[in-house]
DRENTORKOL-3810 file (N, C-alpha, C; in nm, 4 decimals):
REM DRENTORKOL-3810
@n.u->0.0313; n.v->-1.1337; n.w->0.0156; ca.u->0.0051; ca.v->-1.1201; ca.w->-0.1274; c.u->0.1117; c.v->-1.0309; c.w->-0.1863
@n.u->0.1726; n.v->-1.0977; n.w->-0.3017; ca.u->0.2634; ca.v->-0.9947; ca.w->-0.3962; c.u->0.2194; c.v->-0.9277; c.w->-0.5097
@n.u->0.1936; n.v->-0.8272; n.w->-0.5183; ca.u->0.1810; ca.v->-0.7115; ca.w->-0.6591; c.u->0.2782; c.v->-0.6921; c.w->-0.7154
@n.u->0.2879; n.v->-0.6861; n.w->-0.8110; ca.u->0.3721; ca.v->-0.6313; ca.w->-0.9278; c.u->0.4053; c.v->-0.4669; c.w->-0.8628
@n.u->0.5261; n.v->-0.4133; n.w->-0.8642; ca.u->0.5149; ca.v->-0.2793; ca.w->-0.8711; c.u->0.4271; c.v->-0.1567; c.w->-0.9443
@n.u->0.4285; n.v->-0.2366; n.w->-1.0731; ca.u->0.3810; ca.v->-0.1414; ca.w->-1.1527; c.u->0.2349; c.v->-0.2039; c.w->-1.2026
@n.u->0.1725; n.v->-0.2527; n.w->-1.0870; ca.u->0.0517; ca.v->-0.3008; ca.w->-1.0958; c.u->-0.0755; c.v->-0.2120; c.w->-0.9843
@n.u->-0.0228; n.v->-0.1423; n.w->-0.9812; ca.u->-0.0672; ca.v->-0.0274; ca.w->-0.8919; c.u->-0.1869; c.v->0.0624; c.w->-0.9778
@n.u->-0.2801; n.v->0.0383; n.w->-0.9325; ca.u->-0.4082; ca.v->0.1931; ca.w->-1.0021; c.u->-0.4614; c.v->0.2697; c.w->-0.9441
@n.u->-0.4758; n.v->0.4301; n.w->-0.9823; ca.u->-0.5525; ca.v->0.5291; ca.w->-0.9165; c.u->-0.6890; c.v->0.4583; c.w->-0.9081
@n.u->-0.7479; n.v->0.4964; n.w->-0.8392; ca.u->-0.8838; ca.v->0.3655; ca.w->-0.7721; c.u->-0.9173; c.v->0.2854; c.w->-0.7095
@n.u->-0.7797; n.v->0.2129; n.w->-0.7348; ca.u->-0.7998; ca.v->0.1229; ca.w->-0.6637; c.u->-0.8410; c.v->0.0649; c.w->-0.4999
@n.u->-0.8978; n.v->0.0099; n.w->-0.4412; ca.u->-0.9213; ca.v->0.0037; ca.w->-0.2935; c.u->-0.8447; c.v->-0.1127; c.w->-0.2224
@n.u->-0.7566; n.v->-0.0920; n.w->-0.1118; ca.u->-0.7323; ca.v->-0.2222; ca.w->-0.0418; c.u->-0.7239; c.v->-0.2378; c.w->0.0919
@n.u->-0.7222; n.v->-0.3877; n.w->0.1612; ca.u->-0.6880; ca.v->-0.3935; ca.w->0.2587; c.u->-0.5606; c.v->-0.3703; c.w->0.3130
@n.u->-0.5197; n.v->-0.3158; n.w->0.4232; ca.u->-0.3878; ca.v->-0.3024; ca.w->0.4903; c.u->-0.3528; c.v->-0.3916; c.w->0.5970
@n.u->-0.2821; n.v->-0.4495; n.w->0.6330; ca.u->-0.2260; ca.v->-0.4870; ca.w->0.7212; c.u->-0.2209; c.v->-0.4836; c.w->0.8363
@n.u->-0.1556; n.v->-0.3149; n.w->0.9030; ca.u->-0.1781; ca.v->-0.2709; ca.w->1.0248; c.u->-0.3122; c.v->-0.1801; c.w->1.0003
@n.u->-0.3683; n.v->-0.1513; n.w->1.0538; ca.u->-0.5161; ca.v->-0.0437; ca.w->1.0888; c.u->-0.4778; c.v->0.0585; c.w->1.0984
@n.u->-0.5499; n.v->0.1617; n.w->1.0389; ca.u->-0.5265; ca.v->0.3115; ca.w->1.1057; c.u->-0.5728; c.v->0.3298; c.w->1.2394
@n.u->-0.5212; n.v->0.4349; n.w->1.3050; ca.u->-0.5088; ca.v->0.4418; ca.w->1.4366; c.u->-0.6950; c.v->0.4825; c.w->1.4319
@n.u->-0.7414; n.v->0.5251; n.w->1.3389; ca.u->-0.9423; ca.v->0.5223; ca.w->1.3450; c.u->-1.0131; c.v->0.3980; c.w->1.3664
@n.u->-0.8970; n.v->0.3067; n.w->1.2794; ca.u->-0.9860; ca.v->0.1524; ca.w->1.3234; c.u->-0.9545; c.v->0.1658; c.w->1.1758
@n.u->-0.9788; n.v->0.1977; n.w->1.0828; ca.u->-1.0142; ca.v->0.1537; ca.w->0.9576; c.u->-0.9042; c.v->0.0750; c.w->0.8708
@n.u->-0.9422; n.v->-0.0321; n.w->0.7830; ca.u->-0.7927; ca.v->-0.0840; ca.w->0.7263; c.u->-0.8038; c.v->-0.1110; c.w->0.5891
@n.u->-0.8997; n.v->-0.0074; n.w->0.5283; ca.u->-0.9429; ca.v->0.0044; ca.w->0.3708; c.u->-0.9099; c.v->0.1345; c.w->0.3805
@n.u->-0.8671; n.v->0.1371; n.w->0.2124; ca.u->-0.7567; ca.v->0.2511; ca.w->0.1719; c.u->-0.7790; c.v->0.2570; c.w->0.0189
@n.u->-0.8078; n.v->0.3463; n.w->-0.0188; ca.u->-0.8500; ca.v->0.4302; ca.w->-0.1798; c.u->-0.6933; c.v->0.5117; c.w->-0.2447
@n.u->-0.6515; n.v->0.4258; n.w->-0.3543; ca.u->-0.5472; ca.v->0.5237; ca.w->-0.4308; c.u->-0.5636; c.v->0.6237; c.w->-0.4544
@n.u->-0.4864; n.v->0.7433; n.w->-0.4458; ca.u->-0.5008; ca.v->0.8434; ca.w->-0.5107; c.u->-0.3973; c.v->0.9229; c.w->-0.5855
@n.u->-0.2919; n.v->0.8654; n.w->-0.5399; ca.u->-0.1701; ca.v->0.9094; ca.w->-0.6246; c.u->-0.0729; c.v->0.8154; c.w->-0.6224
@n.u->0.0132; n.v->0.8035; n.w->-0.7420; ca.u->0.0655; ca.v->0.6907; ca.w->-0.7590; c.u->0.2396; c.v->0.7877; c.w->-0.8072
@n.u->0.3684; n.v->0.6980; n.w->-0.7656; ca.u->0.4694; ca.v->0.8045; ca.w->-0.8078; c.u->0.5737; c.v->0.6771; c.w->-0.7372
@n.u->0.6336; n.v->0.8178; n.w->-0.6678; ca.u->0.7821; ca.v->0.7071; ca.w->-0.5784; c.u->0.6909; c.v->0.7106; c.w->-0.4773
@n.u->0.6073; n.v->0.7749; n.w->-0.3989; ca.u->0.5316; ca.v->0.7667; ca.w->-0.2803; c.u->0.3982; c.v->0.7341; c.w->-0.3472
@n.u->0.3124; n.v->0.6633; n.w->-0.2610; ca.u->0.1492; ca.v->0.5885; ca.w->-0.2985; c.u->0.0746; c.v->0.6781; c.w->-0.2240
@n.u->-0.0260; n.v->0.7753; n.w->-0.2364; ca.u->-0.1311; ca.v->0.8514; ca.w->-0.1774; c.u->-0.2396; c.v->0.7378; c.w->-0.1484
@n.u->-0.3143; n.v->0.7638; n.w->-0.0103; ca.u->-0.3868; ca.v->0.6740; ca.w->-0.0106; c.u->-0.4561; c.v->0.7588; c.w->0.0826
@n.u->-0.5791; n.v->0.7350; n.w->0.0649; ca.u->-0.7610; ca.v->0.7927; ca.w->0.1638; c.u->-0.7963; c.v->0.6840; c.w->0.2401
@n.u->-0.7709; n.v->0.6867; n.w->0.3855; ca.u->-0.8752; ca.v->0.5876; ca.w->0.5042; c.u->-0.9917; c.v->0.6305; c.w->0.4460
@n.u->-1.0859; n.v->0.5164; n.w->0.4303; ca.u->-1.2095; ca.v->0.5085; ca.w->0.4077; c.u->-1.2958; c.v->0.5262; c.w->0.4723
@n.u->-1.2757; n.v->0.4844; n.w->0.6310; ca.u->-1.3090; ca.v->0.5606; ca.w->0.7587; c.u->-1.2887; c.v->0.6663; c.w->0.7839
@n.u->-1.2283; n.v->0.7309; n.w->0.7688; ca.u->-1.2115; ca.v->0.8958; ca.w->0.8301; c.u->-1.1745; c.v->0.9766; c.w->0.7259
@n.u->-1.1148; n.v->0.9726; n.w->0.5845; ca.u->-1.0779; ca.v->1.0149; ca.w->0.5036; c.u->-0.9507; c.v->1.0803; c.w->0.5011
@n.u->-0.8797; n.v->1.0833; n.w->0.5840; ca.u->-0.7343; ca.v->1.0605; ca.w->0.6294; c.u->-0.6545; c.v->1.0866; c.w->0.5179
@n.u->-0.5629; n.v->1.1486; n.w->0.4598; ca.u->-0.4818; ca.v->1.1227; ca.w->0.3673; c.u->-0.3544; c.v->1.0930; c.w->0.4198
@n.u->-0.2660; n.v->0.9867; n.w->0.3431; ca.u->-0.1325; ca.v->0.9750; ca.w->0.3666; c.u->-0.0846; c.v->0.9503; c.w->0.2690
@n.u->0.1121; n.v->0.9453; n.w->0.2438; ca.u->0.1576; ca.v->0.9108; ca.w->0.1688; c.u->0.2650; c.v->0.8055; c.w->0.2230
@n.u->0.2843; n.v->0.7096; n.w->0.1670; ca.u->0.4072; ca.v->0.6314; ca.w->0.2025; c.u->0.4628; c.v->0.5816; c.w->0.0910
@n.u->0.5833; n.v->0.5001; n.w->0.1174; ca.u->0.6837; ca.v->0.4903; ca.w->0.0167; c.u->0.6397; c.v->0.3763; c.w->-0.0773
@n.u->0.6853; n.v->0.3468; n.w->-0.2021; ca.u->0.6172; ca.v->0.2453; ca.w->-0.2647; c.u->0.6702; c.v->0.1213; c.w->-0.2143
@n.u->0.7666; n.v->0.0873; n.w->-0.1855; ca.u->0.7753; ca.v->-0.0552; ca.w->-0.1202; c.u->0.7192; c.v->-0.1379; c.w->-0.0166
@n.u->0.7281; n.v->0.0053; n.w->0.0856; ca.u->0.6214; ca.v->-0.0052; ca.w->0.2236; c.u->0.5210; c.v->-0.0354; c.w->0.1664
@n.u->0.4386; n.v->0.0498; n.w->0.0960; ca.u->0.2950; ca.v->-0.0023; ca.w->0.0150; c.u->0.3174; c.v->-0.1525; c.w->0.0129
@n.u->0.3702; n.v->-0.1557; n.w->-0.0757; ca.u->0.3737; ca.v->-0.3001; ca.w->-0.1374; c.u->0.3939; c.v->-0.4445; c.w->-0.0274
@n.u->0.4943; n.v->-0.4369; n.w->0.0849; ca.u->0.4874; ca.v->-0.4587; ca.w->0.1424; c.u->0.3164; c.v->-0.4982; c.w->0.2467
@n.u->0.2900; n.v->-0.3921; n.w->0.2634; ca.u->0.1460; ca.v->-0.3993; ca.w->0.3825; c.u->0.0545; c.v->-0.4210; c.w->0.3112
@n.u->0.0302; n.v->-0.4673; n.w->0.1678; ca.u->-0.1109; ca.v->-0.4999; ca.w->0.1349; c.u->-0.1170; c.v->-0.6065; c.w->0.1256
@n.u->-0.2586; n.v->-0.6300; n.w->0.2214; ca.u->-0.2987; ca.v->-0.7460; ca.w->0.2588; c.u->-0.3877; c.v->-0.8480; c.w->0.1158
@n.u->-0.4567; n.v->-0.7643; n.w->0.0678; ca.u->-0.5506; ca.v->-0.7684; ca.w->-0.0133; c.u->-0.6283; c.v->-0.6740; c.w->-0.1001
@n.u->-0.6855; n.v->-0.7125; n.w->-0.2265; ca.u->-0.7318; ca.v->-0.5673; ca.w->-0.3331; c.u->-0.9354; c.v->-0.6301; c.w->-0.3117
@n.u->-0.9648; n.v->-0.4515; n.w->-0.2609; ca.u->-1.1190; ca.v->-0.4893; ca.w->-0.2380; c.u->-1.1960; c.v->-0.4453; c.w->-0.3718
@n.u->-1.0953; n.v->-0.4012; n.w->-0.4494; ca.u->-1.1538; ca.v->-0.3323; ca.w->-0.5588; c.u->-1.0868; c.v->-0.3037; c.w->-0.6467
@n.u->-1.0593; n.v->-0.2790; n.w->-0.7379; ca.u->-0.9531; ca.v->-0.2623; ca.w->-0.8703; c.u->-0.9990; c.v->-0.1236; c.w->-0.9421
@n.u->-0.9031; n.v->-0.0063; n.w->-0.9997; ca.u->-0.9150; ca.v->0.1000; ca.w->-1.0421; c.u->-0.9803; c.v->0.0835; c.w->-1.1882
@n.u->-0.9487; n.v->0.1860; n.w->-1.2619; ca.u->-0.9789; ca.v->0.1292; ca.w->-1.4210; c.u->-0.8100; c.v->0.0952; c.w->-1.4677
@n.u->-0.8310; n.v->0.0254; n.w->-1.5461; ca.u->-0.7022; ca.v->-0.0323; ca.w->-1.6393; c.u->-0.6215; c.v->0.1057; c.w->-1.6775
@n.u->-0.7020; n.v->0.1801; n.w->-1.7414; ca.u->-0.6114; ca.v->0.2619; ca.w->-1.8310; c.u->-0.6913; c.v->0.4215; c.w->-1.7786
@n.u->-0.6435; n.v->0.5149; n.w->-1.7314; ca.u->-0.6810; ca.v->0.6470; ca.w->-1.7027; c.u->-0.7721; c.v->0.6581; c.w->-1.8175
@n.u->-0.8504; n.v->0.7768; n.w->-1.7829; ca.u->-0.9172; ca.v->0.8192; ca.w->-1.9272; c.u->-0.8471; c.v->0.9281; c.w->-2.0015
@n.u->-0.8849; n.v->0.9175; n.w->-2.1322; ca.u->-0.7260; ca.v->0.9770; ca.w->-2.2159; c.u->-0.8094; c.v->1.1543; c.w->-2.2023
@n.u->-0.7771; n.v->1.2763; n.w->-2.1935; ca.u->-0.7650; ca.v->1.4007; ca.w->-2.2293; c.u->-0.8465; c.v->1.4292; c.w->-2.3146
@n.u->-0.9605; n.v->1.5385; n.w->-2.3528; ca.u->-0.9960; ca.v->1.5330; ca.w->-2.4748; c.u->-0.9944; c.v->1.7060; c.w->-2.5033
@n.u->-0.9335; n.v->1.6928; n.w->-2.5928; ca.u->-0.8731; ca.v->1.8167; ca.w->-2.5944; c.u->-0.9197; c.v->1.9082; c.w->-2.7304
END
């Protein structure tokens, strides 16, 4: 599956490709930049990898973030 680069959302959940070494191969956004933060859902694991690699290893989206952050209210 191909994503858009800039189709990427904090929230979002997906499948990976290779497994984490826990077993688990669902993964929660959490930061989005030149590197993609991502939470094993199994173990809660944090990592970061590069955005292409990302893009590259996703297999599939189990879940979709919100569209638009929520705005500041200040």
């Amino acid at each position: 599956m191909t994503i858009e680069p800039t189709d990427i959302r904090l929230g979002d959940v997906v499948h990976m490709r290779k497994p984490h070494p826990c077993g688990g191969a669902q993964w929660r956004v959490v930061r989005l930049g030149t590197d993609i933060g991502l939470v094993c859902l199994t173990c809660e694991r944090k990592v970061l990898i590069p955005r292409g690699k990302f893009i590259k290893q996703v297999k599939s989206f189990i879940e979709r973030g919100p569209k638009t952050p929520p705005l500041p209210t200040w």
